[in-house]
N, CA, C and O atoms as a Tripos MOL2 file, in Angstrom:
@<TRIPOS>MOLECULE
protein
  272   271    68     0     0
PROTEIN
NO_CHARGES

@<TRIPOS>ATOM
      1 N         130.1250  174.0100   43.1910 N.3       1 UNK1
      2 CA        131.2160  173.1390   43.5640 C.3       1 UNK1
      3 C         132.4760  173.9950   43.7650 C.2       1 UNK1
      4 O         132.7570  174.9100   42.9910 O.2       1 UNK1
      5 N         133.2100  173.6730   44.8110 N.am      2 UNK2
      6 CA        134.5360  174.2240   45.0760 C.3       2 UNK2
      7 C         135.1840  174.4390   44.6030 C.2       2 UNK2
      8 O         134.3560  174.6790   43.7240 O.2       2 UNK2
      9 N         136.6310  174.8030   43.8780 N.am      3 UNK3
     10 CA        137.7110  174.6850   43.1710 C.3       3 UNK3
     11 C         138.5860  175.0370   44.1890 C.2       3 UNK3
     12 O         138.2750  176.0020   44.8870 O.2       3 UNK3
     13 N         139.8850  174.2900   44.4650 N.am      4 UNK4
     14 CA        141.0170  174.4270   44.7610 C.3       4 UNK4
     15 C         142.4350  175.0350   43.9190 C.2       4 UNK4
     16 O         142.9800  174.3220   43.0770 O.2       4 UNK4
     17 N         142.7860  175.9600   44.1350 N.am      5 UNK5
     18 CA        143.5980  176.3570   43.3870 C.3       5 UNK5
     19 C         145.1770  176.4660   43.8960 C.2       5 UNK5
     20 O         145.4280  177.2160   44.8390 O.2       5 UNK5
     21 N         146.0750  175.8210   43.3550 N.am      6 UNK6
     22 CA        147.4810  175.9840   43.9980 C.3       6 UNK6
     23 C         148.5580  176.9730   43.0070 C.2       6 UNK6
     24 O         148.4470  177.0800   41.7850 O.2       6 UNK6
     25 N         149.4350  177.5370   43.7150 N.am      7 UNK7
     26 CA        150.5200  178.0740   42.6890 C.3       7 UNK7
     27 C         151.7490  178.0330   43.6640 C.2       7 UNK7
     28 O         151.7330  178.2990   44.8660 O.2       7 UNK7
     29 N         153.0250  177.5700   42.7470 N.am      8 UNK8
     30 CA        154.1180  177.8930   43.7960 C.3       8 UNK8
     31 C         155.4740  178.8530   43.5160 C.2       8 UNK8
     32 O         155.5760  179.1820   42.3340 O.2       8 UNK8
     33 N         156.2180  179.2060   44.1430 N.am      9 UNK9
     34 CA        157.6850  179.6620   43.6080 C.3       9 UNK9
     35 C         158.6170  178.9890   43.6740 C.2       9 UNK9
     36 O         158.3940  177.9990   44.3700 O.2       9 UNK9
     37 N         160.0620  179.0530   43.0930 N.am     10 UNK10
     38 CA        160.9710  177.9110   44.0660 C.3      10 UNK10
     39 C         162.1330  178.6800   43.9230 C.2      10 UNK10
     40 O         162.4550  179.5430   43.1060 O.2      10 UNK10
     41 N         162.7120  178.1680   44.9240 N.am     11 UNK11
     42 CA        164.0610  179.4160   45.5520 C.3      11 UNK11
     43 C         164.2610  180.6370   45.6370 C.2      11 UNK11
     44 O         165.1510  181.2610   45.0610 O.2      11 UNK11
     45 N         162.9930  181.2940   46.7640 N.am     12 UNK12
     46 CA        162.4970  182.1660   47.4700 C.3      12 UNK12
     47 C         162.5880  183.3940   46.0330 C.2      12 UNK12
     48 O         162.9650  184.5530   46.2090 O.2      12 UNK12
     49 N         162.1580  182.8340   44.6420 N.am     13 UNK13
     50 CA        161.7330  183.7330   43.7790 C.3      13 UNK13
     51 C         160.5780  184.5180   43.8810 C.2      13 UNK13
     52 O         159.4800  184.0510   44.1830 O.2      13 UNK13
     53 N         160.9040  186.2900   43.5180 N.am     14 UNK14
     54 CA        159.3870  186.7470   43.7810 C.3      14 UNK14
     55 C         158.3770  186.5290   42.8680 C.2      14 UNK14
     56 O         157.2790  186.9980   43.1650 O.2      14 UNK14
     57 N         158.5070  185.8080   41.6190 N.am     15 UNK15
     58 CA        157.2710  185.4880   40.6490 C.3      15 UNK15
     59 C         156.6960  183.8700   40.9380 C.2      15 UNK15
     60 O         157.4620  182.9080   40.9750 O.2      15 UNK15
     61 N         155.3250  183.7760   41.1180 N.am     16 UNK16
     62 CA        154.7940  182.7490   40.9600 C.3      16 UNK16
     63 C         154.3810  182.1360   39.6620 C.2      16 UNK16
     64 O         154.0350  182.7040   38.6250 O.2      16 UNK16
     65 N         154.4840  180.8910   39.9210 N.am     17 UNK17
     66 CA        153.9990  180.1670   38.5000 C.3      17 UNK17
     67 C         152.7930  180.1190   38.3850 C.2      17 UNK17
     68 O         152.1370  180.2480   39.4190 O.2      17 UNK17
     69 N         152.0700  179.9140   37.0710 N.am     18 UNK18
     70 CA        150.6350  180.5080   36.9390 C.3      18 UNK18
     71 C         149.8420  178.8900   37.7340 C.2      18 UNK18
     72 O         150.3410  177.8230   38.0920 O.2      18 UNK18
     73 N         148.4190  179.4360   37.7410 N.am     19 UNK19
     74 CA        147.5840  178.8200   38.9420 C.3      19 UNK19
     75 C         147.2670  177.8390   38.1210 C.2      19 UNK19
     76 O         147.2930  177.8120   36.8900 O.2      19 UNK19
     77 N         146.7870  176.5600   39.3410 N.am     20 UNK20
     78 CA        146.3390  175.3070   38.4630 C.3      20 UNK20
     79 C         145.3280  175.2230   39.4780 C.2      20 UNK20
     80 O         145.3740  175.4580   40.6860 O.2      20 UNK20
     81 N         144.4640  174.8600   38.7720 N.am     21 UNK21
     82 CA        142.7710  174.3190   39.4360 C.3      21 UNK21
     83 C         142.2390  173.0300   39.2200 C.2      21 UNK21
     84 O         142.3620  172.4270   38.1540 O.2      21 UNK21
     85 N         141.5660  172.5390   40.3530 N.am     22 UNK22
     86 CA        141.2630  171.4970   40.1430 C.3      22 UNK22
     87 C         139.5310  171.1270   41.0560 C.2      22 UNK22
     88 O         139.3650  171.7540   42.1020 O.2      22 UNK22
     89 N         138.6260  170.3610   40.7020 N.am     23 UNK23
     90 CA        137.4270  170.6230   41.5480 C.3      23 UNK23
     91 C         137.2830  169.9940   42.7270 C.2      23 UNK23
     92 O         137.2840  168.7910   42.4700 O.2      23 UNK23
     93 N         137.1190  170.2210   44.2520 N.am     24 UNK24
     94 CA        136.4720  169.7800   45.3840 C.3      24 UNK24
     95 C         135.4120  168.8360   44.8670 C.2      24 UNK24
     96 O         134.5120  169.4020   44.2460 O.2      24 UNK24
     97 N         135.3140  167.5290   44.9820 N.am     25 UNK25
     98 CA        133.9530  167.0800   45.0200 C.3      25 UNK25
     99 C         133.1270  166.4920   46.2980 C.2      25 UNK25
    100 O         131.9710  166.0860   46.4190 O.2      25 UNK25
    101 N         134.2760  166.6290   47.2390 N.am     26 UNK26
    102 CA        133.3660  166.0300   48.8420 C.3      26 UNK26
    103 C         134.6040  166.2140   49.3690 C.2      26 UNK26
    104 O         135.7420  166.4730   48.9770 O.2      26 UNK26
    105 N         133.7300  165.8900   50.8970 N.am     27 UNK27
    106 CA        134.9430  165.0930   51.6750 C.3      27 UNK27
    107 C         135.9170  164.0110   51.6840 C.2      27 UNK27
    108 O         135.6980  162.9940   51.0260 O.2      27 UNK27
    109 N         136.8550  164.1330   52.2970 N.am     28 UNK28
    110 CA        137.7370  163.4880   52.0280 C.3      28 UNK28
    111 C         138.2770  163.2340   50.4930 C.2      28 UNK28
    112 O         138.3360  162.0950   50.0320 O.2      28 UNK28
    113 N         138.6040  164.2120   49.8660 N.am     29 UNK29
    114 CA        138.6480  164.2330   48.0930 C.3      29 UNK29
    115 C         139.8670  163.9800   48.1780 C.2      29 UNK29
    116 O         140.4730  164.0410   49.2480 O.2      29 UNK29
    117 N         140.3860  163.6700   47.1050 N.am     30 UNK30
    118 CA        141.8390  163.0600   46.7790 C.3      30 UNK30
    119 C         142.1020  164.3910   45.7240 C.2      30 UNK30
    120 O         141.3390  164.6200   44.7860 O.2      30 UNK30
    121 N         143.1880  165.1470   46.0010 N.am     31 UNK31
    122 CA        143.5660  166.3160   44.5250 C.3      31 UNK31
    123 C         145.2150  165.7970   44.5120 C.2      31 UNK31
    124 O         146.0000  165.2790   45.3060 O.2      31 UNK31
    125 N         145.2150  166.2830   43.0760 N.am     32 UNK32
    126 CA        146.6090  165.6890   41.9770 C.3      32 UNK32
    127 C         147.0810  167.0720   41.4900 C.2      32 UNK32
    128 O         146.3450  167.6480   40.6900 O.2      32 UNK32
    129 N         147.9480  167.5290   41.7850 N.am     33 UNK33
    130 CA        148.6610  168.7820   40.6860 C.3      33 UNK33
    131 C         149.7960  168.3000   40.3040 C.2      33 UNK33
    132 O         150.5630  167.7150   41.0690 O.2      33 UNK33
    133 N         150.0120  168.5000   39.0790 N.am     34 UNK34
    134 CA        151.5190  168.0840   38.5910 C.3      34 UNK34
    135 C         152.5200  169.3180   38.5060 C.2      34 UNK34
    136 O         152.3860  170.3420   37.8360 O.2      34 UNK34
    137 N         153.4410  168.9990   39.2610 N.am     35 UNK35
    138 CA        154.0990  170.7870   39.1300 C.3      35 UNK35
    139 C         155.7340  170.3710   39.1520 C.2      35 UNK35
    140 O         156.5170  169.9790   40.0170 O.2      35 UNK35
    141 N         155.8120  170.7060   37.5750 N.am     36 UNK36
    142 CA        157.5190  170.3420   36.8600 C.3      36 UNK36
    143 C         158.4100  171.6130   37.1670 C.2      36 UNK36
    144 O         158.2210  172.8290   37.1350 O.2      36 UNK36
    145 N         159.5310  170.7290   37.4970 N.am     37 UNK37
    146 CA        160.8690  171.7300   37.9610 C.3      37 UNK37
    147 C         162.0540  171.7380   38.3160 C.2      37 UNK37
    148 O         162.0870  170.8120   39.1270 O.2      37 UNK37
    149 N         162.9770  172.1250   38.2620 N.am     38 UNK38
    150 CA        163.9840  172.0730   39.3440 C.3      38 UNK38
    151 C         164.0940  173.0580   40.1900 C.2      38 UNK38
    152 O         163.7840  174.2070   39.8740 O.2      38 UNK38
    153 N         164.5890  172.7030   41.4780 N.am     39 UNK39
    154 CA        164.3140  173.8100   42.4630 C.3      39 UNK39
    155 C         165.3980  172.9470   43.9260 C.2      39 UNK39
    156 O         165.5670  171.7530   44.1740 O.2      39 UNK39
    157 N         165.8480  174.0050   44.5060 N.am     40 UNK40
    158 CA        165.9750  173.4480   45.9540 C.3      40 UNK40
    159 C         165.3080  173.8720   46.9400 C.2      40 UNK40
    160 O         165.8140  173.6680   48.0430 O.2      40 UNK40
    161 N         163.9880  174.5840   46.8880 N.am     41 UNK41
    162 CA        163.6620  175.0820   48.0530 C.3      41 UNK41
    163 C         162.3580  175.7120   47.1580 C.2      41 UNK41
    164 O         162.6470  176.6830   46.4590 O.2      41 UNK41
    165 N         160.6450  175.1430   47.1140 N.am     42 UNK42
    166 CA        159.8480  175.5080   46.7530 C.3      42 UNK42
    167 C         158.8440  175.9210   47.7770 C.2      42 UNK42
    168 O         158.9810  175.4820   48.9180 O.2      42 UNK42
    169 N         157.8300  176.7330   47.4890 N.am     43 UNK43
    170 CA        157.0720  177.4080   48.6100 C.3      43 UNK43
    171 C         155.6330  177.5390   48.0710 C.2      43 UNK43
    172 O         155.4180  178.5730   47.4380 O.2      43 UNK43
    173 N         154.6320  176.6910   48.2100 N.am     44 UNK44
    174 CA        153.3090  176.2170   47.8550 C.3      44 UNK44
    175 C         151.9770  177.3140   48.3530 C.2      44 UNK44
    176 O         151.8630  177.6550   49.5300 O.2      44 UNK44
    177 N         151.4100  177.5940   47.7100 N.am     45 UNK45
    178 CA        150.0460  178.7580   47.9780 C.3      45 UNK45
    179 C         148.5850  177.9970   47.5350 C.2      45 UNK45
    180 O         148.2610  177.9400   46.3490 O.2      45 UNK45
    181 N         147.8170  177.4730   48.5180 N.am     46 UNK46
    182 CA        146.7600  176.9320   47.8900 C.3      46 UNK46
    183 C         145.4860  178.1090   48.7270 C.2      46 UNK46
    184 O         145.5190  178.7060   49.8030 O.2      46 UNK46
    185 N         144.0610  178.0160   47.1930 N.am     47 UNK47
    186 CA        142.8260  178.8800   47.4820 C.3      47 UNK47
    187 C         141.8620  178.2540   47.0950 C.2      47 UNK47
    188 O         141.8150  177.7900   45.9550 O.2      47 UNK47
    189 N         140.8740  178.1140   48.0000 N.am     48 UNK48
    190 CA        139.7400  177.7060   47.4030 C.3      48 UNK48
    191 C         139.0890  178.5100   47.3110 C.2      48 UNK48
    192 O         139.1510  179.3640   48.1950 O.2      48 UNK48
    193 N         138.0370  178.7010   46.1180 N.am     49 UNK49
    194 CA        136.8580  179.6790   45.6480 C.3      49 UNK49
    195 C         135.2100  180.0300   46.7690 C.2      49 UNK49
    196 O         134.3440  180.8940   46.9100 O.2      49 UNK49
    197 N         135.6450  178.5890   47.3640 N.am     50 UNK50
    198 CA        134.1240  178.8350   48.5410 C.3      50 UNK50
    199 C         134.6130  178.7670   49.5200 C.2      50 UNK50
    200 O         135.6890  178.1860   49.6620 O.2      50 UNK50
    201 N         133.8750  179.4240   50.6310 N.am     51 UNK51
    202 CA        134.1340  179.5640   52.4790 C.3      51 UNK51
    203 C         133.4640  178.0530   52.7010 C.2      51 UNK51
    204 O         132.2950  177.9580   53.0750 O.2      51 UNK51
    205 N         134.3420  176.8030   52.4260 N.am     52 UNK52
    206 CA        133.9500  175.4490   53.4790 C.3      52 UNK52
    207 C         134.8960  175.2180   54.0600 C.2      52 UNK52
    208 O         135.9400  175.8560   53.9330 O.2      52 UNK52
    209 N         134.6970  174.0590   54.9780 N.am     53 UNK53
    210 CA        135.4600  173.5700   55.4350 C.3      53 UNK53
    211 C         136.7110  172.6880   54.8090 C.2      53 UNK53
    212 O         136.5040  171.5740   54.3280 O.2      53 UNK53
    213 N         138.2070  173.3640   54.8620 N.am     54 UNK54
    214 CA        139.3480  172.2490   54.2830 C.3      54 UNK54
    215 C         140.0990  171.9860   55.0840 C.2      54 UNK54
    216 O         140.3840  172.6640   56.0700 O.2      54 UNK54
    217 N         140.5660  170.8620   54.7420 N.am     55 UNK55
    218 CA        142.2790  170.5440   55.8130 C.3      55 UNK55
    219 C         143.1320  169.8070   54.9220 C.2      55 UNK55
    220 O         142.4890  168.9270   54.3500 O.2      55 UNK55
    221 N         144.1500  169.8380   54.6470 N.am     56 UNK56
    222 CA        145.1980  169.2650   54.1420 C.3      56 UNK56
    223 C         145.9090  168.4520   54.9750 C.2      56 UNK56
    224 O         146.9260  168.8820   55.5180 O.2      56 UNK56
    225 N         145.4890  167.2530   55.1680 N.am     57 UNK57
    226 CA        145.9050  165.9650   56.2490 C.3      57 UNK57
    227 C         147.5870  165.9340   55.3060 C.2      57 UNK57
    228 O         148.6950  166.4370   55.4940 O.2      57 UNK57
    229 N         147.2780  165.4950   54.7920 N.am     58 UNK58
    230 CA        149.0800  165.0430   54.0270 C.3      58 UNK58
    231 C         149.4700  165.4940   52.7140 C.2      58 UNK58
    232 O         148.6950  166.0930   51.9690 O.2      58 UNK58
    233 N         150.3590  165.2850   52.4970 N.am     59 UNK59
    234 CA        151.1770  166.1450   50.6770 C.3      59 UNK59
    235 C         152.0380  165.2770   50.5240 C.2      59 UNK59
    236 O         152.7040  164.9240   51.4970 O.2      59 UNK59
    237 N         152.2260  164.7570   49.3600 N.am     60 UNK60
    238 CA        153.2580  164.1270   48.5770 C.3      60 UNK60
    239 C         154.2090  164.6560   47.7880 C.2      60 UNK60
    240 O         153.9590  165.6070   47.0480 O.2      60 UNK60
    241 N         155.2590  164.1600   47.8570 N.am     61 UNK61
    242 CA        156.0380  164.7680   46.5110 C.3      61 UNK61
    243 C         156.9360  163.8400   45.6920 C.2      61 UNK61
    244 O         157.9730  163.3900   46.1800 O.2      61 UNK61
    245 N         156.4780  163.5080   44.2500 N.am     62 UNK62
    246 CA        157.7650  162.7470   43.8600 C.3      62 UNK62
    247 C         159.0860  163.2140   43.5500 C.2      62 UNK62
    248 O         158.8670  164.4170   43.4090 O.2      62 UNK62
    249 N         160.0770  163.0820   43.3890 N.am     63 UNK63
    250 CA        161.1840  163.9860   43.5470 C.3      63 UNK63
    251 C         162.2840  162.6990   43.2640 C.2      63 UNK63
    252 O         162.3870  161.5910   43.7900 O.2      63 UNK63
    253 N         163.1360  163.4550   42.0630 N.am     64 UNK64
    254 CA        164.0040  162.8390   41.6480 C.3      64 UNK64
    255 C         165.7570  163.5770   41.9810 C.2      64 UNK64
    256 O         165.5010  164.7770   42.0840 O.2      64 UNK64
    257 N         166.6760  163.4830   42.1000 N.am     65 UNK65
    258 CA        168.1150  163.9040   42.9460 C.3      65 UNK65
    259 C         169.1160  163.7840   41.7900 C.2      65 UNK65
    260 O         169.5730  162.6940   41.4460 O.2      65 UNK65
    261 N         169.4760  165.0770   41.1370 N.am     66 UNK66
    262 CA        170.0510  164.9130   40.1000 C.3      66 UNK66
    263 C         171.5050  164.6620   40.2580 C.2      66 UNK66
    264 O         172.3220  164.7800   39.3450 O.2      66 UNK66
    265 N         171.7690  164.3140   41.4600 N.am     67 UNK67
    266 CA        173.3630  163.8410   41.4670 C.3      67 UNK67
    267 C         174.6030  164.6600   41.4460 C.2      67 UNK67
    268 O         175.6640  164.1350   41.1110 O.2      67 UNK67
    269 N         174.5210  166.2200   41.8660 N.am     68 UNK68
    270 CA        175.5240  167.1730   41.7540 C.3      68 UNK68
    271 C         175.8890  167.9150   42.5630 C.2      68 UNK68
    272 O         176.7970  168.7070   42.3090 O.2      68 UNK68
@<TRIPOS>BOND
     1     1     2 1
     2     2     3 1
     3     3     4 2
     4     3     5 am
     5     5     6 1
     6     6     7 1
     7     7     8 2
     8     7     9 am
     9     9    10 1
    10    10    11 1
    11    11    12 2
    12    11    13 am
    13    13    14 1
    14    14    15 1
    15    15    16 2
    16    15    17 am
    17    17    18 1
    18    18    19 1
    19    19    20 2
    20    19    21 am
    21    21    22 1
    22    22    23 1
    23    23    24 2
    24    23    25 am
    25    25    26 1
    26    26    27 1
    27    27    28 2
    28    27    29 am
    29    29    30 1
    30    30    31 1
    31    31    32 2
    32    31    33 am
    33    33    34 1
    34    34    35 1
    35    35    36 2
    36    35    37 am
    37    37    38 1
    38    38    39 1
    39    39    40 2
    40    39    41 am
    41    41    42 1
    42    42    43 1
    43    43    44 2
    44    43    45 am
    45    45    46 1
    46    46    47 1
    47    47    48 2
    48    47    49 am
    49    49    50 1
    50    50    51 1
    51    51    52 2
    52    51    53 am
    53    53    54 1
    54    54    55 1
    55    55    56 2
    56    55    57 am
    57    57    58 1
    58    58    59 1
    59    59    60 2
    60    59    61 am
    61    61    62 1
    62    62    63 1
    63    63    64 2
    64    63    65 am
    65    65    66 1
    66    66    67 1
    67    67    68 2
    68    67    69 am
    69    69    70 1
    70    70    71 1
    71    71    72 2
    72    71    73 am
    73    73    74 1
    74    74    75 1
    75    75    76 2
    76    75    77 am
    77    77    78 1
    78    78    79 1
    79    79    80 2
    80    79    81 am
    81    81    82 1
    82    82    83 1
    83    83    84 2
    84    83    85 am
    85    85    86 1
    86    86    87 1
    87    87    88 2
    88    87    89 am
    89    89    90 1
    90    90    91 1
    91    91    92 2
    92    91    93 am
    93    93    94 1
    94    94    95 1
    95    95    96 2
    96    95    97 am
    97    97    98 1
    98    98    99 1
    99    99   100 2
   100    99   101 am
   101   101   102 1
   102   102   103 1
   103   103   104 2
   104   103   105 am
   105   105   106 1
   106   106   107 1
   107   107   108 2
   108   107   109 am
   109   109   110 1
   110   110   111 1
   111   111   112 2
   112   111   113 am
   113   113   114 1
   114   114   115 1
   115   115   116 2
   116   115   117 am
   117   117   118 1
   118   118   119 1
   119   119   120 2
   120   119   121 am
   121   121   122 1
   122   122   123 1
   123   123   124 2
   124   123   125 am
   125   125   126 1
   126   126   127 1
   127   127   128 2
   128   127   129 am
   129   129   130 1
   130   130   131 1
   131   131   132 2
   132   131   133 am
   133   133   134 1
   134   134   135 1
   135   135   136 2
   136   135   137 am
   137   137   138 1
   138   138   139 1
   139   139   140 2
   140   139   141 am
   141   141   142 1
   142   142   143 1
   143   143   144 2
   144   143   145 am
   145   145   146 1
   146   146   147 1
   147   147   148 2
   148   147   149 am
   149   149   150 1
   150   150   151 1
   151   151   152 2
   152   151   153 am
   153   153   154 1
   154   154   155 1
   155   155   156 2
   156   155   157 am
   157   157   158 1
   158   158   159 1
   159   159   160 2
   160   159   161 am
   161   161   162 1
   162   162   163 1
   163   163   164 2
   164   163   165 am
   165   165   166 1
   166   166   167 1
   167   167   168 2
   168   167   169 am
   169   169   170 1
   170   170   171 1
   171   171   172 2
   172   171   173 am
   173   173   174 1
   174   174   175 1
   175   175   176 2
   176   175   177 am
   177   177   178 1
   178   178   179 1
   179   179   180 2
   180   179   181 am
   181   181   182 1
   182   182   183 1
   183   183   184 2
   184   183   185 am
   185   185   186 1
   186   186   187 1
   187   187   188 2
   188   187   189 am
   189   189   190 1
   190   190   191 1
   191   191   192 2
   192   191   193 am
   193   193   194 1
   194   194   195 1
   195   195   196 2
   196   195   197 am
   197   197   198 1
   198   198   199 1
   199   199   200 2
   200   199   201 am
   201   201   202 1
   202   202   203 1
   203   203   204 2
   204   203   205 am
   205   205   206 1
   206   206   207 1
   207   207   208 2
   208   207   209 am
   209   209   210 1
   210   210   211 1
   211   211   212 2
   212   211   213 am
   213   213   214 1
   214   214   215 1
   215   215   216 2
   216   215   217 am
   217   217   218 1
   218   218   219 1
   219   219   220 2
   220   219   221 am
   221   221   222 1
   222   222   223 1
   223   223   224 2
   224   223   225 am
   225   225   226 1
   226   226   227 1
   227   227   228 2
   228   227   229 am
   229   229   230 1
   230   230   231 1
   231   231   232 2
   232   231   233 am
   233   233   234 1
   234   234   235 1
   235   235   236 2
   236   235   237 am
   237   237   238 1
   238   238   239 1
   239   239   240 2
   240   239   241 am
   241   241   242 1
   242   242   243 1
   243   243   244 2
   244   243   245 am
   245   245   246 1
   246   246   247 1
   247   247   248 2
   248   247   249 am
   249   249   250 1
   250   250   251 1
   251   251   252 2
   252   251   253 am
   253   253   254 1
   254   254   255 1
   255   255   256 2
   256   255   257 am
   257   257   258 1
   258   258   259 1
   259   259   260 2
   260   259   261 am
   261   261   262 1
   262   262   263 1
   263   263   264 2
   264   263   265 am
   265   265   266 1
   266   266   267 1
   267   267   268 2
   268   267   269 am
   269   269   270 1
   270   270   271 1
   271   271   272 2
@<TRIPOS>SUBSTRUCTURE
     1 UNK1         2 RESIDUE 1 A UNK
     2 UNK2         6 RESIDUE 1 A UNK
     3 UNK3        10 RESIDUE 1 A UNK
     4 UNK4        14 RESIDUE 1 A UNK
     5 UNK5        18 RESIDUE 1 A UNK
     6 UNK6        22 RESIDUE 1 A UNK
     7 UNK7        26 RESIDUE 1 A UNK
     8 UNK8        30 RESIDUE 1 A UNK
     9 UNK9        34 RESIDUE 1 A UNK
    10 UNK10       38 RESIDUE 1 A UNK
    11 UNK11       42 RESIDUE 1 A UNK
    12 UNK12       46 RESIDUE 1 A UNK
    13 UNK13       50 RESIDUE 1 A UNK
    14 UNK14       54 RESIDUE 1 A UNK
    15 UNK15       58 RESIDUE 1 A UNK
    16 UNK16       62 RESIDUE 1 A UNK
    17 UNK17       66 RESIDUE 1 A UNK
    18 UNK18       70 RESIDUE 1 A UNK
    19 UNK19       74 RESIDUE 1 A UNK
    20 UNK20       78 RESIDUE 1 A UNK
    21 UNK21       82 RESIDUE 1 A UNK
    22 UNK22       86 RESIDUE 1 A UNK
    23 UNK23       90 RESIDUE 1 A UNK
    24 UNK24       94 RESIDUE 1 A UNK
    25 UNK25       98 RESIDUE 1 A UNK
    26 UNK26      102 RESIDUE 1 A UNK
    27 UNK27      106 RESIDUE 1 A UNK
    28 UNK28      110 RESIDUE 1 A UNK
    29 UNK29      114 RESIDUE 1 A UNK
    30 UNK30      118 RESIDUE 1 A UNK
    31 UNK31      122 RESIDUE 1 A UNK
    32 UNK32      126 RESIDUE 1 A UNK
    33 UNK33      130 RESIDUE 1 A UNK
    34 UNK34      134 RESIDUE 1 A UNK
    35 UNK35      138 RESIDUE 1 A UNK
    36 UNK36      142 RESIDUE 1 A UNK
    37 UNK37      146 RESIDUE 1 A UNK
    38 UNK38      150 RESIDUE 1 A UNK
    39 UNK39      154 RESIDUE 1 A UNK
    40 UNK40      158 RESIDUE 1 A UNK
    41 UNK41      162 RESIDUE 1 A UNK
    42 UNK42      166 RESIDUE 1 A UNK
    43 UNK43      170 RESIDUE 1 A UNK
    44 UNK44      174 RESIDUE 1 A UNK
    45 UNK45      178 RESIDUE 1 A UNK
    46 UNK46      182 RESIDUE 1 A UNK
    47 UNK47      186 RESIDUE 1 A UNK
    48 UNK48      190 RESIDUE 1 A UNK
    49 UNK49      194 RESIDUE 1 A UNK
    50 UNK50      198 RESIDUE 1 A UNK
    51 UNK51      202 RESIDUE 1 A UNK
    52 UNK52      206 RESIDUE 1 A UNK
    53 UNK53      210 RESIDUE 1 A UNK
    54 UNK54      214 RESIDUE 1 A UNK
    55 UNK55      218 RESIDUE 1 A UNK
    56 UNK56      222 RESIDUE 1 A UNK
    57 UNK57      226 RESIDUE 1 A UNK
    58 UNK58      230 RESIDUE 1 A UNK
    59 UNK59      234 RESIDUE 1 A UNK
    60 UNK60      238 RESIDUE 1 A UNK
    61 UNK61      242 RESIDUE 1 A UNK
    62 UNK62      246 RESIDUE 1 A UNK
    63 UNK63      250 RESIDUE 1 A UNK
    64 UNK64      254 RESIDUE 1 A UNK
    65 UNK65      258 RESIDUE 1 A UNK
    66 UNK66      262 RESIDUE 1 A UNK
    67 UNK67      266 RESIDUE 1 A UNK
    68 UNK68      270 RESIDUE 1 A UNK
């Protein structure tokens, strides 16, 4: 089985935050990462462990505006 793995930076920092994994189970799979922060400007790295086929149709983000 696949694993998807994401890590990101935010405000063009050169250290990434450590990796979070989560498993491929088919097509059309639904994946969840929770990734806490403040930031104005984050930059996302995703890997999967096997040569299949992926596409990332859409991305969400919840995001709260701290008012300053």
């Amino acid at each position: 089985m696949a694993k998807i793995m994401v890590r990101w930076r935010d405000d063009a920092n050169n250290q990434w935050q450590d990796e979070r994994q989560q498993d491929v189970e088919g097509e059309l799979d639904f994946i969840y990462f929770q990734t806490p922060g403040q930031y104005r400007t984050r930059q996302w790295e995703f890997n999967l462990t096997d040569a299949v086929p992926f596409t990332i149709i859409a991305a969400e983000e919840e995001v709260t505006p701290l008012g300053y």
